[in-house]
C-alpha positions as CSV (number, residue, x, y, z in Angstrom):
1,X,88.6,-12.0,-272.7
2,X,85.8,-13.8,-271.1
3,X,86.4,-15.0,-267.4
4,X,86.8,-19.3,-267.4
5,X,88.4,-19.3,-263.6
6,X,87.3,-22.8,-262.0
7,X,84.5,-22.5,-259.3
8,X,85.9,-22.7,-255.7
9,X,88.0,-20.1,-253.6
10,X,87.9,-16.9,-255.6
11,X,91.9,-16.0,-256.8
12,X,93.3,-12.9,-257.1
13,X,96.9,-11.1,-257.5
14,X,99.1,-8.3,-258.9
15,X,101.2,-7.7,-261.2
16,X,104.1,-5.7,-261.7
17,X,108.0,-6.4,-262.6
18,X,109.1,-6.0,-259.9
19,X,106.4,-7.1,-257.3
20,X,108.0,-8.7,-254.3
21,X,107.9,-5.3,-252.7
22,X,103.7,-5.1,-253.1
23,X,101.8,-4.7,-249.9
24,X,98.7,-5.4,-251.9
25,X,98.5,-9.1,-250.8
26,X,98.3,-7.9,-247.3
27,X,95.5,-5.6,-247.7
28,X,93.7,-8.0,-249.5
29,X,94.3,-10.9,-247.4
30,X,93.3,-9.3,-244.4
31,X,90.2,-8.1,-245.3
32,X,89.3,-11.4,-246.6
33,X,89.7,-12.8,-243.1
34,X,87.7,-9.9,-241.8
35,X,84.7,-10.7,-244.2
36,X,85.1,-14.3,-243.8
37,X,85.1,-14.8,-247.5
38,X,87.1,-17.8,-249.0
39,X,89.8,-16.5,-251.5
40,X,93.8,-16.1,-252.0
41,X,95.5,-12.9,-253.2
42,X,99.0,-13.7,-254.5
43,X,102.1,-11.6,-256.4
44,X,102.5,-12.8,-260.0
45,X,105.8,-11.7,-261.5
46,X,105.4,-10.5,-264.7
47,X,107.8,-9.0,-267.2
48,X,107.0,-6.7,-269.8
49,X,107.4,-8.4,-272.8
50,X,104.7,-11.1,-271.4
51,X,102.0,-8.9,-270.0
52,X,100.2,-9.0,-273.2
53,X,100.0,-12.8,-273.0
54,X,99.2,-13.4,-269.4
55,X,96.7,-10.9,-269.3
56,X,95.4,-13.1,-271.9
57,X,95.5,-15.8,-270.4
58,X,94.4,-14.7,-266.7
59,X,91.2,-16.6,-266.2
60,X,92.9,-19.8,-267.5
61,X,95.6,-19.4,-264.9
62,X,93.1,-19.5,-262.5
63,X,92.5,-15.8,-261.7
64,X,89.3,-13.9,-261.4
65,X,90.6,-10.7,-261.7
66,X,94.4,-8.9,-260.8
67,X,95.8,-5.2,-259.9
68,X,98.5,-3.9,-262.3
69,X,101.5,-2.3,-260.9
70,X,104.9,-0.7,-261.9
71,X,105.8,0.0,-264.7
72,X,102.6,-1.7,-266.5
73,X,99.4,0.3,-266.1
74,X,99.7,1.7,-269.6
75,X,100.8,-1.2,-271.2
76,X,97.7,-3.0,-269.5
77,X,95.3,-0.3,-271.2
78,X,96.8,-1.0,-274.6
79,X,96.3,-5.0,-274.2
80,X,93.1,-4.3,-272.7
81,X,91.5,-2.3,-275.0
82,X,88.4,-2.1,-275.8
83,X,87.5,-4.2,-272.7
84,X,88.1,-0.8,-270.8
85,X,85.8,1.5,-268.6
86,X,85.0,5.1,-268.6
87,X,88.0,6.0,-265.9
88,X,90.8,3.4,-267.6
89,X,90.1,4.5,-271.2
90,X,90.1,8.9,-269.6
91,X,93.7,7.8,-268.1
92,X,94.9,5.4,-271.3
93,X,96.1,3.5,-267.9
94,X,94.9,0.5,-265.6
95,X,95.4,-0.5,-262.4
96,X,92.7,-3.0,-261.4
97,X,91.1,-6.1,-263.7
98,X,87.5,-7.5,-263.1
99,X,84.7,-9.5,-264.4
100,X,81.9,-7.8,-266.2
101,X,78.9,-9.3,-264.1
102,X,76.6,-9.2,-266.9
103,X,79.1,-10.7,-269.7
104,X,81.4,-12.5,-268.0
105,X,84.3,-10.6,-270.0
106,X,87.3,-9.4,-267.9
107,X,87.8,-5.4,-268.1
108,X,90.0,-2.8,-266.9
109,X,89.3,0.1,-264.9
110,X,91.5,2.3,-262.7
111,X,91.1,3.3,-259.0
112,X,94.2,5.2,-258.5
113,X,92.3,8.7,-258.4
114,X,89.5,7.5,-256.7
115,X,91.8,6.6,-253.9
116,X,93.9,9.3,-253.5
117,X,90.8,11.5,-253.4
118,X,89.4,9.8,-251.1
119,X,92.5,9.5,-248.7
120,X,93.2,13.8,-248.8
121,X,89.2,14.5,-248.3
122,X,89.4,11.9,-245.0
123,X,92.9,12.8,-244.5
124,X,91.9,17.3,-244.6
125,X,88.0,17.1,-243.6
126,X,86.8,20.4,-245.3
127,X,89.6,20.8,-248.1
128,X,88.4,23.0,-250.5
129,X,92.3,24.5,-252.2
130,X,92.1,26.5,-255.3
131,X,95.7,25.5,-257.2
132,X,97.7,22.6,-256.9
133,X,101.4,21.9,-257.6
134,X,102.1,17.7,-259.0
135,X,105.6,16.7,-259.3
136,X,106.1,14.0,-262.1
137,X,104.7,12.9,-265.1
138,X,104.1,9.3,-264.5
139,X,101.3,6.8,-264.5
140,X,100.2,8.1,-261.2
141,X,100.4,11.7,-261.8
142,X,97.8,11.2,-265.1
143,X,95.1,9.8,-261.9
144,X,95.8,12.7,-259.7
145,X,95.9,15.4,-262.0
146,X,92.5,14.2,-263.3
147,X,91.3,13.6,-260.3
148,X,92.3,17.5,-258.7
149,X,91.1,19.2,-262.2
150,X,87.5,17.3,-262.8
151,X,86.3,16.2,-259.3
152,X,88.4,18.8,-256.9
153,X,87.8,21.9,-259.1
154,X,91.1,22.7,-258.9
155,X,93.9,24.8,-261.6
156,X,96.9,21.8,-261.4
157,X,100.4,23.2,-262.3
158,X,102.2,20.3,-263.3
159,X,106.4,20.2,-262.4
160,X,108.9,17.5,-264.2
161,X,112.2,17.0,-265.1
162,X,111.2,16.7,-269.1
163,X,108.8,18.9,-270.0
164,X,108.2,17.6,-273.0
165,X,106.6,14.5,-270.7
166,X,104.9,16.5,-269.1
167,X,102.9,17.9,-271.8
168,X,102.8,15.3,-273.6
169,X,100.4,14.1,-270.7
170,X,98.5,16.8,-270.6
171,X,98.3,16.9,-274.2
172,X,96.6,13.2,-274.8
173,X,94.5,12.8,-271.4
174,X,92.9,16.6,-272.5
175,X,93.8,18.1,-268.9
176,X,94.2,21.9,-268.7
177,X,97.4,21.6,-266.1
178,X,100.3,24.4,-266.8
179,X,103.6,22.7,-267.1
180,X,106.9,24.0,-265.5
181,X,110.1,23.0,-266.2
182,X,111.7,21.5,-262.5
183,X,113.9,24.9,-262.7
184,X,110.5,27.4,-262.0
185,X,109.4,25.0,-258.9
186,X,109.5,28.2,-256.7
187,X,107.4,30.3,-258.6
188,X,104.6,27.5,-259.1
189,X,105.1,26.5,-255.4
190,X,104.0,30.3,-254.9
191,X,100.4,30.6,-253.4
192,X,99.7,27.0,-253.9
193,X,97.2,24.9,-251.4
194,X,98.4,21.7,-252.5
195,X,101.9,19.8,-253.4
196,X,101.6,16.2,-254.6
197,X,104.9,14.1,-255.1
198,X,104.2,11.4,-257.3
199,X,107.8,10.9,-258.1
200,X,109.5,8.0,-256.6
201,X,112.2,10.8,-255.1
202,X,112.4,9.9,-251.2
203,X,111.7,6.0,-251.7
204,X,113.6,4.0,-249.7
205,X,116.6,3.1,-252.5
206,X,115.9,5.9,-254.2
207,X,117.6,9.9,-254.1
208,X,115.9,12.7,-252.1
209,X,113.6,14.6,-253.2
210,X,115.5,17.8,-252.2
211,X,113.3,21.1,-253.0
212,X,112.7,24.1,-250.9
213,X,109.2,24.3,-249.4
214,X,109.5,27.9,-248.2
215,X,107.5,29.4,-251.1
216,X,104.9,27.8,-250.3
217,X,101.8,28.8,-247.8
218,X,101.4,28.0,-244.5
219,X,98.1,26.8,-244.7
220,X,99.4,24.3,-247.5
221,X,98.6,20.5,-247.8
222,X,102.0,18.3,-248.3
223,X,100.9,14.8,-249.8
224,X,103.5,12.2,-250.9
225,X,102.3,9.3,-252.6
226,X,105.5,7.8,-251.7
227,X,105.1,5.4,-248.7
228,X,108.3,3.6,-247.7
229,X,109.6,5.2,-246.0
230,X,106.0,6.2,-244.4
231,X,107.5,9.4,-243.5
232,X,109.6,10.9,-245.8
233,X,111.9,13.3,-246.1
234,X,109.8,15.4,-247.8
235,X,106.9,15.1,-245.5
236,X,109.1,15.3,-242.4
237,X,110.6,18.7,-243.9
238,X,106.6,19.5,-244.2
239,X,106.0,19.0,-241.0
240,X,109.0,21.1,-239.4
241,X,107.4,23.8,-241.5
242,X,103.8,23.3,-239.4
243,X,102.4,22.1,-242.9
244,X,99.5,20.0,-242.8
245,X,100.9,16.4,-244.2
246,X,99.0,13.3,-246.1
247,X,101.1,9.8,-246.4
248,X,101.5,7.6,-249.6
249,X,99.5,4.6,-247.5
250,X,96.2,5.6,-247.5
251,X,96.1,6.2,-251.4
252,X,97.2,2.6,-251.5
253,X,94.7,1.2,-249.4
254,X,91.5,3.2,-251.0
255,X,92.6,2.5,-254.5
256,X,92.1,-1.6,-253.3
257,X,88.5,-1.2,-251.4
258,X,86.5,-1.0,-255.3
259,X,88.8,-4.1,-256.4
260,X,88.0,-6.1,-253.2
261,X,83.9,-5.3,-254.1
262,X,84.5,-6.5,-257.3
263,X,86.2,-9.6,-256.9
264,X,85.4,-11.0,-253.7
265,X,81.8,-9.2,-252.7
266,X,82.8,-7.6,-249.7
267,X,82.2,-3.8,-249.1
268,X,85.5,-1.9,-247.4
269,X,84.8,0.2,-245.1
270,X,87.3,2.6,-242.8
271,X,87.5,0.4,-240.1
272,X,89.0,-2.5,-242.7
273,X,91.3,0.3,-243.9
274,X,92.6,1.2,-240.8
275,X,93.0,-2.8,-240.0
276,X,95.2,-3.1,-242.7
277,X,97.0,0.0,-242.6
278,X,98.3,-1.0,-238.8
279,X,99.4,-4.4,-240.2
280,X,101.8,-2.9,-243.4
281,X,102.9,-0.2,-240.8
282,X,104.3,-3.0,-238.6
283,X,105.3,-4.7,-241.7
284,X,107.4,-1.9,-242.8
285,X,108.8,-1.1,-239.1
286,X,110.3,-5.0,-239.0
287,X,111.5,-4.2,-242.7
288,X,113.6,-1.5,-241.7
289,X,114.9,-3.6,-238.6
């Protein structure tokens, strides 16, 4: 798929099914104005029984490059492959689309681990915990369980509703995580310096994530890639506890800064982040009014 976008303002978006709810344009938007750089970042609607085409098609349409969203990262690697790098093809998942500067091809890479990584370290200066619990088996989940078993160190025990998901997962990505049936969440919340929600339990439309937090540490790190609500009802029960808690925002806006270099040139940096993360919050304040 070699890139044939018309010269002029550099155009970007994301795709998903649903994607009116992204932020992503907002991030990417305003740090364009920051930088000064000419270029659009738009949603593109796309359902899943046309991904395969319009990823085709992508330069054509205009684009020089796109996130992928719900529910199509894996499908993404599949049409994508082998125009995949090292961290896409790891994950069989993508979440960002560039142009290879050397051939001109589009690729796939993801940035999903990268960015929650980077979040907790800024997030927890000095976190160094052993074991971490992840709820859900999900396209995010594959990132951060990579991410916390082969650049964190750490022993992941894994915690979903299907187990046979669950392994599955750990099965075809090659990770070492033990999995637990939702049942033994106590017993792998014992002793554990990290819980990650990657479930979408405690969205705004969605149930509560109702679990009891008392086995766990308290010294423990509560992150919930969940971020509308901003707080939710699992980190708020975190905090009552005195836990230490990350939001689901600043995974969001790390996993865009490598995209942004790609396409548009400009470097993030954490002043850009926080620029953008005080416009979303105020965007999701007037949301809820």
């Amino acid at each position: 798929m070699t890139d044939t976008s018309p010269s002029g303002p550099k155009k970007v978006c994301v795709i998903g099914w649903p994607v009116e709810h992204s932020r992503s344009p907002l991030i990417h938007n305003t740090w364009l104005a920051r930088h000064h750089i000419e270029g659009e970042y738009t949603r593109l609607a796309v359902s899943p029984d046309e991904l395969a085409d319009t990823l085709r098609y992508l330069p054509t349409l205009g684009f020089r490059g796109a996130n992928i969203t719900v529910p199509h990262k894996e499908a993404a690697f599949e049409a994508l492959t082998p125009f995949v790098d090292e961290p896409a093809a790891r994950l069989e998942a993508v979440n960002t689309i560039y142009r290879d500067a050397h051939t001109g091809e589009m690729r796939g890479t993801n940035t999903d681990g990268a960015g929650f990584w980077t979040h907790l370290k800024q997030s927890v200066p000095g976190f160094n915990g052993k074991t971490a619990v992840v709820l859900g088996a999900g396209g995010a989940a594959r990132a951060i369980v990579d991410v916390l078993e082969n650049e964190a160190g750490m022993s992941v025990r894994l915690v979903n509703r299907t187990v046979a998901r669950a392994a599955d997962m750990v099965a075809a990505l090659d990770l070492k995580a033990t999995v637990y049936d939702w049942r033994h969440l106590p017993g792998a919340l014992e002793g554990a310096d990290l819980l990650v929600n990657t479930t979408s339990l405690g969205m705004t439309g969605e149930p509560p994530l109702e679990i009891d937090l008392a086995p766990l540490p308290a010294t423990a790190v509560v992150y919930d890639i969940v971020y509308v609500p901003l707080e939710t009802p699992l980190l708020a029960q975190a905090r009552a506890r005195g836990l230490k808690t990350v939001d689901g925002l600043g995974m969001l806006l790390w996993q865009a800064a490598p995209g942004f270099a790609r396409w548009f040139g400009g470097e993030v940096d954490a002043d850009d982040v926080a620029a953008a993360r005080t416009l979303i919050e105020a965007d999701l304040k007037k949301e809820r009014s």
